[in-house]
N, C-alpha and C positions, 0 to 999 in steps of 0.2 A: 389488456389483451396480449402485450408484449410477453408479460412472465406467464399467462394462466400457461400449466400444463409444461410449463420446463421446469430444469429440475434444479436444486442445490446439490451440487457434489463435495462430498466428504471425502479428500483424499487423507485417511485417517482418522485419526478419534481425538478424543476430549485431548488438549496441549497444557498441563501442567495447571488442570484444574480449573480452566478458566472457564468462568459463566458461559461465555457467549460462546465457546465451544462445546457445548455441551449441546449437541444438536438437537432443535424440539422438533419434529415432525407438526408437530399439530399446530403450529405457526405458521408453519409455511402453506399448510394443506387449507387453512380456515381465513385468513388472512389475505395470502397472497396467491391462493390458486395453484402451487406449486409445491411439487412432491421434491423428498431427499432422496437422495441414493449414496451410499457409502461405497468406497473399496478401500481393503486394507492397504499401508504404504507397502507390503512385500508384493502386492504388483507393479511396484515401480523395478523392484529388486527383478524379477521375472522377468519383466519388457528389458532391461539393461543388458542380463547376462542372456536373454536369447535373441537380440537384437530384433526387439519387436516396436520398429521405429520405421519410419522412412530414411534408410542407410543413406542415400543420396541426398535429401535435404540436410541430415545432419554433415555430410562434408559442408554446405553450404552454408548452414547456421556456423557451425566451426570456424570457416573462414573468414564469416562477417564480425565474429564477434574479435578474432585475433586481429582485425585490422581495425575494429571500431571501438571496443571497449577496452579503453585506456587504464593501466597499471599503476596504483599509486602506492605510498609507503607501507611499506610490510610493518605495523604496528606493534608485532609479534615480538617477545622478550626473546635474548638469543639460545634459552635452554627449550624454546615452543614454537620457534621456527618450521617448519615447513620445507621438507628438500624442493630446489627446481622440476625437479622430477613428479615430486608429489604434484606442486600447484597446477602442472599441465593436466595431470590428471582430473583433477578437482574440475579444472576449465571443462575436460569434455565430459565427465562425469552430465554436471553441470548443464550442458547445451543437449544432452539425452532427458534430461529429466525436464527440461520446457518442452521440449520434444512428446515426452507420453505424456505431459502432463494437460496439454492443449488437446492433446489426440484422445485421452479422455473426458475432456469437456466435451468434444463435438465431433470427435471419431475423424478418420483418417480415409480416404479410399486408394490412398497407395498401399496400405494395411490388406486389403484385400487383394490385389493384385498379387502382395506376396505371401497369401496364402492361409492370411491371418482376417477371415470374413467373421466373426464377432467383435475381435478389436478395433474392427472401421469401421464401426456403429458408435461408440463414444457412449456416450450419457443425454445426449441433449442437454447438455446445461447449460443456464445463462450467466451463472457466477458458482465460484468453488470456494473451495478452504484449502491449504496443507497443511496438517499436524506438523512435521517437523519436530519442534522441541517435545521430546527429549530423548525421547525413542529412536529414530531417526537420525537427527544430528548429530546425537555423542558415537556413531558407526558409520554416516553417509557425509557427505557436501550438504550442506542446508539449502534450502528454498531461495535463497534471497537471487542470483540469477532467476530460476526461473518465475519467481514470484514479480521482480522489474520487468522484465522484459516480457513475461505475457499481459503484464500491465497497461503496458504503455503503449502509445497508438502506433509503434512501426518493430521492426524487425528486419532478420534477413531478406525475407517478401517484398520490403517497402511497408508502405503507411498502410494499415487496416484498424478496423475497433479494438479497443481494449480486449482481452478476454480477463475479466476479471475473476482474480483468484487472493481469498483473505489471507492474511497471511495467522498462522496457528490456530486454524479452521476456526475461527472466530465467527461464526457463520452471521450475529448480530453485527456486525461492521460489514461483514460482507452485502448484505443486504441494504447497509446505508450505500456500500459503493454502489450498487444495481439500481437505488433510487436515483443519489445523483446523476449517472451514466447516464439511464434513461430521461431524466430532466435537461441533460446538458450534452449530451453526446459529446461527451471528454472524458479522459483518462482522471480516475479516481487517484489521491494520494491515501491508502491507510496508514495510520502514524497512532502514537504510542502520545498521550498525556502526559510527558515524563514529567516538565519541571516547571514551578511559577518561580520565576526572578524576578524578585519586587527591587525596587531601585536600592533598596539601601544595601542588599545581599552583593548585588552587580558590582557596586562601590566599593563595600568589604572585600572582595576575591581580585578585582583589577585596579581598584581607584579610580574609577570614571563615572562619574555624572552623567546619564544620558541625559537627550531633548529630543525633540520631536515626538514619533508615536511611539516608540520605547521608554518615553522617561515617566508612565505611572507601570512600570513593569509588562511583563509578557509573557508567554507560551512558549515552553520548548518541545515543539513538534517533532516527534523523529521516531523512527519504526527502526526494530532490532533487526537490520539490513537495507531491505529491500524499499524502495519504493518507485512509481512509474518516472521514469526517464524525462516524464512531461513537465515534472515537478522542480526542473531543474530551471525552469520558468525563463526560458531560452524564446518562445513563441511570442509573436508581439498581434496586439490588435491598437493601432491605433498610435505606432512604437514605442508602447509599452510593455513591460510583461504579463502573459497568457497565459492559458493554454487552451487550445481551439479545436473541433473536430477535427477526428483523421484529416479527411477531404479539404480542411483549409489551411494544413501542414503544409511549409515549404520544404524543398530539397535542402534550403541553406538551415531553415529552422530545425529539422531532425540531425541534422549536422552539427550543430551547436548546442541540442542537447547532451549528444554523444560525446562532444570533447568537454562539455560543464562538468559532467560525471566521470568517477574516476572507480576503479572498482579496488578491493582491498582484501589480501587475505585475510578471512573472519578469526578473528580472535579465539587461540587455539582452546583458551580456559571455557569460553562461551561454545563454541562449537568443533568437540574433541575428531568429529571427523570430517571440517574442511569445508570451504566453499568459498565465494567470492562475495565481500559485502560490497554494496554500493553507496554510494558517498557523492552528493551535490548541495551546494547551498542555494534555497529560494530565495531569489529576490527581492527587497523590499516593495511597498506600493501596491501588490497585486490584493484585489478585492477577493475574497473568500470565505467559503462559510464552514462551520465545523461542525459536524452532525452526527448522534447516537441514536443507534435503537435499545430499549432496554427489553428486557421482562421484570413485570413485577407478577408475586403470587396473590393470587387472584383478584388481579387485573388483565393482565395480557401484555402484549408490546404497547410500547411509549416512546415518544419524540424528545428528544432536548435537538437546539439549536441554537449554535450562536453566531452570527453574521460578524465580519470585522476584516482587517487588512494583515497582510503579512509587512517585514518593519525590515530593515539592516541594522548591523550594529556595527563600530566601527572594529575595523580587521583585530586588532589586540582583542577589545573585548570578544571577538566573537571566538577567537583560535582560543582564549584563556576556558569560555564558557562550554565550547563542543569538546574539550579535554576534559570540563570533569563528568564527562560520561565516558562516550564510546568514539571515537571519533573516525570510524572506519564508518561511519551508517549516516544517512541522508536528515539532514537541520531544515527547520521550518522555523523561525520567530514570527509566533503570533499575536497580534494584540485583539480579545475581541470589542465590539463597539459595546462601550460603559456609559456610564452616569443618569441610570436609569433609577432603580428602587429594587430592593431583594437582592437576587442572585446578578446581577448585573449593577450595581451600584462600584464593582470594581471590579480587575482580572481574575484578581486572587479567588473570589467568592465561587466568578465561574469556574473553574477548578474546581473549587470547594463542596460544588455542586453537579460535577459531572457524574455518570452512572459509572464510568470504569475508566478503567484506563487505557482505552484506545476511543479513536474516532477517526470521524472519515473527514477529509478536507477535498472540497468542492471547490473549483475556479467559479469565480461569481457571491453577488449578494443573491442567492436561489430559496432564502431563509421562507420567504412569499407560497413559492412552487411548491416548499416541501409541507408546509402544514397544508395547501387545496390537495394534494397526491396524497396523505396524511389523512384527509377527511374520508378520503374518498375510498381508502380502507378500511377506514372505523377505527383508528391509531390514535389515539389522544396526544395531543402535546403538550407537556405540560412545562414547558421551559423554550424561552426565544426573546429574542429582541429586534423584531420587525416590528419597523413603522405598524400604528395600527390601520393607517391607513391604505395598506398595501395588502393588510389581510383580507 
């Protein structure tokens, strides 16, 4: 009842060819009750240059994010630098574009006050996408600002829901985060499947032997910027790390997310016109699930799910292992739970058998919730490692 009849918004089109971007109408409308609606990204350009924003919240946003979202190494080679000049810009660019970017999910009515009575109608939507690469990015600031921080359960406001938006309109991961949200009223992590580190690679690159839940390998979790603030697994239930409804957020725990994360000029070869990436490392110990929706031809959407914990590594291996990627953008080490049969008899297999390369990570074992919510759309699942006595 939650989704019938809201919408998926498409800010933008298909991002460098990717499946799940490739937005299907008829998925959404037969399945989940819920219609698409697109605008192109040059109505982001259009709200910017005619200040079709709430001018006075954006001082507000501006000022919370210059006090609260802390500056870390410009990663940038010194011929792709960035003037001071530039990167302020980039900042308010940046704090406009969460700005129409929320106001297009669910509209604005200080929008109408100034004069602007269609654009404070919004979309109704319950979760979005931003295209972004390649279009976009190689002439604008990229998504990853507004894609964190409409993420994640607080803001200049204070503590509210997520508004969830995929990042590279990935609109199948978007929809896993709408699943999780709605099962768990927490801020969704979308992240990227980038890499299996089996022990003996880990050994090769640093010399270290891991033990504990790292030592049959693991999951390198990390989305090309952006991910919810929540993720920086700052929240404690039970004083452990979390992450918990808006409404059970403290003032010290959004505090502490904000000083975890550090934000980073985006790497200028990656994105030629600018933006702020985010950067925190998760926790080890927190329980979590990792979940895809696919399409297959003709069959329809499909469930993979794999329940497990996130891991530490110790500080060298971890600075040696988040350099050979990108290291301006947000680390998850995941292990999922193994020693079953088939795709689960190791990490690597899971991998091996994921539908793409992104997925959604969920706080919590929620492996259970997502195949009855799963049934109950007529969604087969054809991959999990839930107890079966919990099904």
């Amino acid at each position: 009842a939650t989704m019938r009849n809201r919408a998926y918004l498409a800010m933008g089109g298909t991002s460098m060819g990717i499946a799940g971007s490739i937005v299907d109408p008829n998925f959404f409308e037969s399945y989940l009750g819920m219609r698409v609606e697109s605008v192109d990204m040059t109505e982001f350009v259009r709200r910017m240059d005619r200040g079709i924003f709430d001018t006075s919240e954006k001082k507000k946003a501006l000022a919370w994010t210059q006090k609260n979202c802390r500056e870390g190494k410009d990663w940038n080679s010194p011929k792709t630098k960035r003037s001071r000049a530039q990167l302020d810009k980039e900042w308010e660019k940046s704090v406009e574009m969460a700005l129409i970017a929320r106001d297009l999910m669910v509209g604005n009515p200080a929008l109408a006050k100034a004069g602007f009575g269609e654009e404070a109608l919004g979309h109704d939507a319950i979760v979005a996408g931003f295209q972004g690469q390649r279009q976009w990015t190689d002439h604008f600031p990229n998504g990853d600002y507004l894609e964190a921080i409409l993420n994640s359960s607080f803001d200049w406001n204070g503590r509210r829901a997520p508004y969830l938006v995929a990042t590279e309109n990935d609109a199948l991961n978007g929809v896993g985060m709408l699943f999780g949200n709605l099962l768990t009223n927490t801020a969704q992590i979308f992240a990227d499947v980038r890499t299996y580190w089996s022990p003996d690679a880990v050994k090769r690159v640093s010399g270290a032997k891991l033990s504990g839940g790292a030592s049959g390998g693991f999951l390198h979790l990390i989305n090309s910027g952006p991910a919810a603030l929540d993720g920086a697994g700052r929240q404690k239930i039970s004083g452990k790390p979390a992450m918990k409804p808006f409404w059970e957020i403290s003032d010290a725990e959004e505090k502490a997310c904000l000083e975890a994360t550090s934000w980073h000029p985006s790497i200028t070869e990656y994105f030629p016109g600018g933006g702020w990436s985010t950067r925190f490392l998760t926790p080890g110990s927190m329980p979590c699930t990792i979940h895809r929706l696919n399409l297959v031809r003709g069959l329809g959407p499909v469930l993979q799910i794999a329940e497990g914990q996130t891991v530490e590594l110790p500080s060298k291996v971890n600075k040696i292992l988040e350099e050979r990627t990108n290291p301006t953008w947000p680390t998850t080490w995941f292990v999922p739970r193994t020693g079953g049969t088939g795709v689960f008899r190791d990490v690597y297999s899971v991998m091996n058998a994921w539908g793409a390369n992104h997925c959604v990570l969920t706080y919590g074992h929620v492996g259970a919730d997502l195949i009855s919510l799963a049934s109950l759309l007529r969604i087969p699942v054809y991959m999990h490692n839930v107890d079966s006595e919990k099904v």
